[in-house]
C-alpha positions as CSV (number, residue, x, y, z in Angstrom):
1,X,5.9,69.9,12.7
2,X,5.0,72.3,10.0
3,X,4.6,73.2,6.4
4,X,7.1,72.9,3.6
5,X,7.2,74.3,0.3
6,X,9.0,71.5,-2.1
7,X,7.8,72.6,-5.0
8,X,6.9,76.2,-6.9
9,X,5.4,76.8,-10.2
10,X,4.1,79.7,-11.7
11,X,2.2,80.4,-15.3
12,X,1.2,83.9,-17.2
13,X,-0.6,84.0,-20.6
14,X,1.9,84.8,-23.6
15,X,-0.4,88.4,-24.4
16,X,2.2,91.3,-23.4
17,X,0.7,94.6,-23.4
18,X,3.2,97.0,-22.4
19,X,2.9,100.9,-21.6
20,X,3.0,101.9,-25.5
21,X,0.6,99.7,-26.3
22,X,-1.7,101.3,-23.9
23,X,-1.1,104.9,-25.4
24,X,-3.3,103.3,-28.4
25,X,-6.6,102.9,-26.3
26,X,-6.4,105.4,-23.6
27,X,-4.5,109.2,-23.0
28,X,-1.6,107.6,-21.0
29,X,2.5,107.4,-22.0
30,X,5.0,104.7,-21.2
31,X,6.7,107.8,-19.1
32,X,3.3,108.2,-17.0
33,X,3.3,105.0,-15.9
34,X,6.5,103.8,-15.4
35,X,7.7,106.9,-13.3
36,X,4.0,106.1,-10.8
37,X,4.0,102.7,-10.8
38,X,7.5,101.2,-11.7
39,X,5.3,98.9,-14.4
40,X,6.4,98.6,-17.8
41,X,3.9,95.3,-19.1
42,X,1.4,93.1,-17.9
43,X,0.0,89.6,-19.3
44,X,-3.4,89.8,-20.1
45,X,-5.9,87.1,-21.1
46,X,-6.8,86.6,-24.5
47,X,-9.5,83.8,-23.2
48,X,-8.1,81.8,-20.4
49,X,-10.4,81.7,-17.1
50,X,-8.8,82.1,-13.7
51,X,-9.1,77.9,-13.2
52,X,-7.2,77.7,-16.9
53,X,-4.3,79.8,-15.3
54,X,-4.5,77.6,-11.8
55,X,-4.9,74.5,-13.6
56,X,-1.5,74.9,-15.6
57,X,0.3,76.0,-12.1
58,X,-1.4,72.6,-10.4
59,X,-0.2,70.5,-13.3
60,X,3.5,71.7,-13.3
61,X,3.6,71.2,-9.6
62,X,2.4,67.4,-9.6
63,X,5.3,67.3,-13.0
64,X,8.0,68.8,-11.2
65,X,7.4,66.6,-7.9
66,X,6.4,63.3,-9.5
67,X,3.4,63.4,-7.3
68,X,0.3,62.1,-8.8
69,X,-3.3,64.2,-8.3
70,X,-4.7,61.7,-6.3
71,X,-2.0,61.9,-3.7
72,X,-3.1,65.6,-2.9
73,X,-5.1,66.4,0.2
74,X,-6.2,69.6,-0.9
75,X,-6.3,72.2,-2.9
76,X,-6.9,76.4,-2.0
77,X,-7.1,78.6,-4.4
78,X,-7.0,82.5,-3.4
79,X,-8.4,84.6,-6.0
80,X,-10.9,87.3,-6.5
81,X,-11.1,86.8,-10.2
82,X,-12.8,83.4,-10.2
83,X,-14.9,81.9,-13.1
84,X,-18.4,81.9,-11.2
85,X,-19.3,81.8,-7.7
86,X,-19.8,78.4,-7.4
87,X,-18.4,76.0,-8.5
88,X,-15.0,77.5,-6.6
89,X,-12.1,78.0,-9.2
90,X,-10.6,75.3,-6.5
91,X,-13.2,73.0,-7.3
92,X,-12.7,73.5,-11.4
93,X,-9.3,72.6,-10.4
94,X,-9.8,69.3,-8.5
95,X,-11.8,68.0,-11.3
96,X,-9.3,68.9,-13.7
97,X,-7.0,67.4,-12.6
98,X,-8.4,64.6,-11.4
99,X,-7.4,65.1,-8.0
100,X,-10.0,62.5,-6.6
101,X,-9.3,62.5,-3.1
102,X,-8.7,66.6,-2.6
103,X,-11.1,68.8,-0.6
104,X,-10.8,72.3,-2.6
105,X,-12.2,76.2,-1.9
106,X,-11.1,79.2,-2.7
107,X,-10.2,82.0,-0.4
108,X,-10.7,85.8,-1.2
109,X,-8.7,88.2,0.9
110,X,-7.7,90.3,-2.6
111,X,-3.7,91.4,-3.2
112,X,-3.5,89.3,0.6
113,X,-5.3,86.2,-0.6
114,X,-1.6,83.9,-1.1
115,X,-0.3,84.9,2.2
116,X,-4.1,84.1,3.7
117,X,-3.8,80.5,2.2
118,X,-0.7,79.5,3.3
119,X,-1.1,80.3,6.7
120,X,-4.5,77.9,6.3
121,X,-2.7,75.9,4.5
122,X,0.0,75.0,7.6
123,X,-2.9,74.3,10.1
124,X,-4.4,71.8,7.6
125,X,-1.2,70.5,7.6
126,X,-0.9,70.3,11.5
127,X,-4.0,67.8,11.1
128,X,-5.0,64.8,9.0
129,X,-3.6,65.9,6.0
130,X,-0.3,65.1,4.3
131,X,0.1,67.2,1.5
132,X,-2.1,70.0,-0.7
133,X,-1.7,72.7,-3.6
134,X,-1.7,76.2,-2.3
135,X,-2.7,78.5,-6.0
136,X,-3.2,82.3,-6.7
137,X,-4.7,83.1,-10.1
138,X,-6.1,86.1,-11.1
139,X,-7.3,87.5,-14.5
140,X,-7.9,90.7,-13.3
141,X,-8.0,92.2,-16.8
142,X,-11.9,91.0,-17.0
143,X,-12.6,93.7,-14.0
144,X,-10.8,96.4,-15.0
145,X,-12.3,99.4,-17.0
146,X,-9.8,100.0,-20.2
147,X,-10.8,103.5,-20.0
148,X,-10.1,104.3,-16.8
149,X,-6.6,105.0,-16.8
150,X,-5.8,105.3,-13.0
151,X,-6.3,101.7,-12.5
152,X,-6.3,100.1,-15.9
153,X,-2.7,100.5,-16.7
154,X,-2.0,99.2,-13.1
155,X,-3.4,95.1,-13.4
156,X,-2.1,91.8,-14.9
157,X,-3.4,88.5,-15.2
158,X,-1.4,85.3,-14.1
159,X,-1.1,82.2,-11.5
160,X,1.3,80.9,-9.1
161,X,1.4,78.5,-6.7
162,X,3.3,76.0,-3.8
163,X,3.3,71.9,-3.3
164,X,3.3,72.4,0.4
165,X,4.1,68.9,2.9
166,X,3.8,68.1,5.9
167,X,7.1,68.7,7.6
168,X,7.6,66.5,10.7
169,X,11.0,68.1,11.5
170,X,10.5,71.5,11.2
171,X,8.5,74.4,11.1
172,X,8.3,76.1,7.7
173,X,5.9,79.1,8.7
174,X,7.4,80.7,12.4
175,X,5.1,83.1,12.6
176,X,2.1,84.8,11.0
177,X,0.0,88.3,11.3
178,X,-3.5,88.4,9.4
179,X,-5.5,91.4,9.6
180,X,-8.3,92.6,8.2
181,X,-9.6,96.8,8.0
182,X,-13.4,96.6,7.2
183,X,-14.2,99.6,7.8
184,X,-12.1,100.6,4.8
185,X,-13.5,98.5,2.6
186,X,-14.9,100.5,0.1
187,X,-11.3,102.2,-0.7
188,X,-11.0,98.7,-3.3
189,X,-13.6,97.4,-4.6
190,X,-14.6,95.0,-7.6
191,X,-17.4,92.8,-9.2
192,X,-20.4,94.3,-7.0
193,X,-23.3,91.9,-7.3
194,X,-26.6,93.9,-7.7
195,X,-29.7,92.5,-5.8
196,X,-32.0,92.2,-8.8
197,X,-34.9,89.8,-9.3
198,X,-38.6,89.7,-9.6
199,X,-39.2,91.1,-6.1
200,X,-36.4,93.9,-6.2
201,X,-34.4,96.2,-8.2
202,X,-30.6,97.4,-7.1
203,X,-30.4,101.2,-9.1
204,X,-26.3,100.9,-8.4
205,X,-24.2,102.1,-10.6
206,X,-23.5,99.4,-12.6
207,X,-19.8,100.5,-13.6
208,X,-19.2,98.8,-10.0
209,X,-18.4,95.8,-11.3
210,X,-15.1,97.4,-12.7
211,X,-12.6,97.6,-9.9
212,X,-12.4,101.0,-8.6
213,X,-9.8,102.2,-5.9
214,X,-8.8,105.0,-4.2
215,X,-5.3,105.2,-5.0
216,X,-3.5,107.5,-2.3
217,X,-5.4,106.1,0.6
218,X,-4.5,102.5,-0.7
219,X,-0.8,104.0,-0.7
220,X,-1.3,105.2,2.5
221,X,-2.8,101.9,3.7
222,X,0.3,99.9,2.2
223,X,3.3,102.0,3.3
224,X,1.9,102.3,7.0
225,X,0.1,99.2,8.0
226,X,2.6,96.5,6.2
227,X,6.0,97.5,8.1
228,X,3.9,97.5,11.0
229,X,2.6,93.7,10.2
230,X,6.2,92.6,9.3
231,X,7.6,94.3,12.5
232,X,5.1,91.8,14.1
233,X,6.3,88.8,12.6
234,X,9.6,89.6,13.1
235,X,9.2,89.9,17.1
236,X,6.9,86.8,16.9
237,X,9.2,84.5,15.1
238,X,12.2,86.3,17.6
239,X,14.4,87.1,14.4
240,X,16.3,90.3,13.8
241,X,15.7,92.3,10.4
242,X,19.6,90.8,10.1
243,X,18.3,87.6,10.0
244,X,16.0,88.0,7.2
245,X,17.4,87.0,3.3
246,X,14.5,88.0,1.3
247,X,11.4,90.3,1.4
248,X,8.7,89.1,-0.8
249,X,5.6,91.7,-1.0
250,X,2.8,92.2,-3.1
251,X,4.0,93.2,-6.1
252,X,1.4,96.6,-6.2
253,X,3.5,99.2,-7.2
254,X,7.4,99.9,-7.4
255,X,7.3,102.6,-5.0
256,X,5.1,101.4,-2.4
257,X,8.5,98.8,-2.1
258,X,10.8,101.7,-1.7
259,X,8.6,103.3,1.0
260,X,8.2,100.3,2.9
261,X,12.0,99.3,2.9
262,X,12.5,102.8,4.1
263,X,10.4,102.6,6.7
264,X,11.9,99.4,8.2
265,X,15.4,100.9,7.7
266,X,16.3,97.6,5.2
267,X,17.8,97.8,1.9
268,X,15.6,97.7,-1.3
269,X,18.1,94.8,-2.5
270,X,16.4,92.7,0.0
271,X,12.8,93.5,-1.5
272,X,12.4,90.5,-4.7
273,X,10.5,92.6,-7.3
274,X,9.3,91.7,-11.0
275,X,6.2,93.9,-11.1
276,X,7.6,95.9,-13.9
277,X,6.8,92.7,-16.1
278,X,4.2,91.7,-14.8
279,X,2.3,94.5,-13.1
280,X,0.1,93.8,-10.0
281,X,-1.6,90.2,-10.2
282,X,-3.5,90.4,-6.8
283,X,-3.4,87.3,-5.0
284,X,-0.9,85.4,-7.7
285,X,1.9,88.1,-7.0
286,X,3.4,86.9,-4.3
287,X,3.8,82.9,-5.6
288,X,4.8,84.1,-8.8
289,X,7.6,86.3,-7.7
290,X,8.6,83.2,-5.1
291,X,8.6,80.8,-8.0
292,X,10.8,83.3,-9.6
293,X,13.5,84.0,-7.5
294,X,13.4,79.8,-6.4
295,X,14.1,78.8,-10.5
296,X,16.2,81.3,-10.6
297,X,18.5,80.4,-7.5
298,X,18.2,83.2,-5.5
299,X,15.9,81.7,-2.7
300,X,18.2,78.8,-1.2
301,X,16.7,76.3,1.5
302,X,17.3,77.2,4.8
303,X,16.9,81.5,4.1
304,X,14.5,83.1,5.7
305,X,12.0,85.3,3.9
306,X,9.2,87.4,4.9
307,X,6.0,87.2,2.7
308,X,3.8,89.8,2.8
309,X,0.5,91.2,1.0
310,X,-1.7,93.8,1.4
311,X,-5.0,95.0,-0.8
312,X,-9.0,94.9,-0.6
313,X,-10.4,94.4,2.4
314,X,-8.7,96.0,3.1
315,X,-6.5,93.4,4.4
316,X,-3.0,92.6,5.3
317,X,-1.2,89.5,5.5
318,X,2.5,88.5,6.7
319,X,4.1,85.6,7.7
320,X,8.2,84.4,8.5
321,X,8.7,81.4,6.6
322,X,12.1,79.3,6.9
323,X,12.1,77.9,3.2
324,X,12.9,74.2,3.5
């Protein structure tokens, strides 16, 4: 008994700003970018919350499926982009959609958060529940600092997100590896909260609340810890790298995927990527790029793909899914 995906959806705002665009606000070229990060656009907000984005993915799963919103058990929404801290973006959600009988939270493990939530996802799943909404959405583009060219031309905002089941034949997810590297948290950071009332004053810097990141150790992070968390899986789940059809990994940067399909000695064909169109979209990379590759007929049932994601935390996240 396990999970299984039936339905994917995914939704980005219509606002392209590409790499020339950019050159208008900050000292950057199309060439710069490009050759660092593989990006060559990004969807950016011109309004739209975080919920907004996960509401439209919600309501295109419950179309595609012919499920109605009070059928759903749940409803998990990994972000770290969401419209307040309470209510959860999860919660905006449920109410949206008026999916009455739904417990909903959000989870927050960054550029990991997709991978996180499935993997809670399938041990809700192994419960009471029947059937749930599994969401990333980000709008990153309300943390970033538009001047700060080292991280500004990197982010995208955008949702995606799985109709999961409970599978009484099968097991979707085979095996999982979630990791977490506090004591490297402050290599990624965004959206400090300062500790300011009447009784106290927080003197921070205040440009805290833009994300800031410490590029080459993140690289460094991605490219060592993630083939060692997919080498994991793939001993847990007792699969070959043979046996694997697809790699799906955060979408981050283009050549953090060529250094990681080095290292695990598999071809770059195998690694799904789209993050020249969309840039890195944190925890809605991952569904996105799945929902891509699904519509498009790539991902058939019965492969098996390895999901992976890696960011603040710093955190890392993999799991061997049979897609069903």
């Amino acid at each position: 008994m396990g999970l299984k995906i039936t339905q994917t959806a995914s939704y980005v705002p219509p606002q392209v700003v590409t790499n020339d665009d950019l050159t208008e606000i900050m000292d950057t070229s199309d060439e710069w970018i490009s050759s660092r990060t593989g990006i060559k656009q990004r969807h950016v907000s011109r309004g739209e919350q975080t919920s907004d984005l996960a509401v439209k993915v919600a309501q295109s799963l419950l179309k595609k499926a012919a499920v109605d919103a009070d059928q759903i058990d749940f409803i998990i929404v990994a972000t770290m982009s969401p419209d307040f801290l309470t209510p959860s973006t999860a919660a905006i959600v449920q109410g949206k959609i008026h999916a009455q009988h739904a417990l909903a939270f959000d989870l927050n493990s960054a550029c990991s958060g997709f991978i996180y939530a499935l993997a809670v996802a399938d041990k809700l799943l192994a419960g009471p529940y029947r059937r749930g909404l599994v969401i990333g959405a980000e709008v990153l583009t309300k943390l970033v600092d538009w001047q700060d060219r080292s991280t500004a031309v990197l982010f995208g905002d955008g949702s995606g997100g799985v109709l999961v089941e409970k599978d009484v034949t099968t097991a979707g997810i085979i095996a999982e590896d979630l990791r977490a590297f506090g004591e490297q948290a402050a290599i990624l950071t965004a959206g400090y909260q300062p500790t300011v009332s009447t009784f106290s004053q927080d003197d921070t810097d205040q440009h805290k609340h833009y994300l800031e990141m410490q590029g080459r150790d993140v690289y460094t992070f991605a490219t060592h810890e993630v083939p060692s968390s997919i080498n994991r899986v793939l001993t847990q789940a007792n699969w070959q790298k043979d046996d694997v059809d697809w790699y799906l990994l955060h979408q981050a940067n283009g050549r953090i995927l060529t250094v990681i399909a080095k290292h695990l000695n598999e071809p770059v064909a195998k690694f799904l990527n789209n993050v020249a169109r969309y840039g890195n979209t944190s925890a809605a990379s991952v569904a996105i790029l799945l929902d891509e590759f699904v519509t498009s007929g790539d991902i058939q049932p019965g492969q098996k793909l390895i999901l992976s994601g890696f960011g603040g935390g710093l955190t890392v996240a993999s799991i061997a899914l049979i897609f069903n």
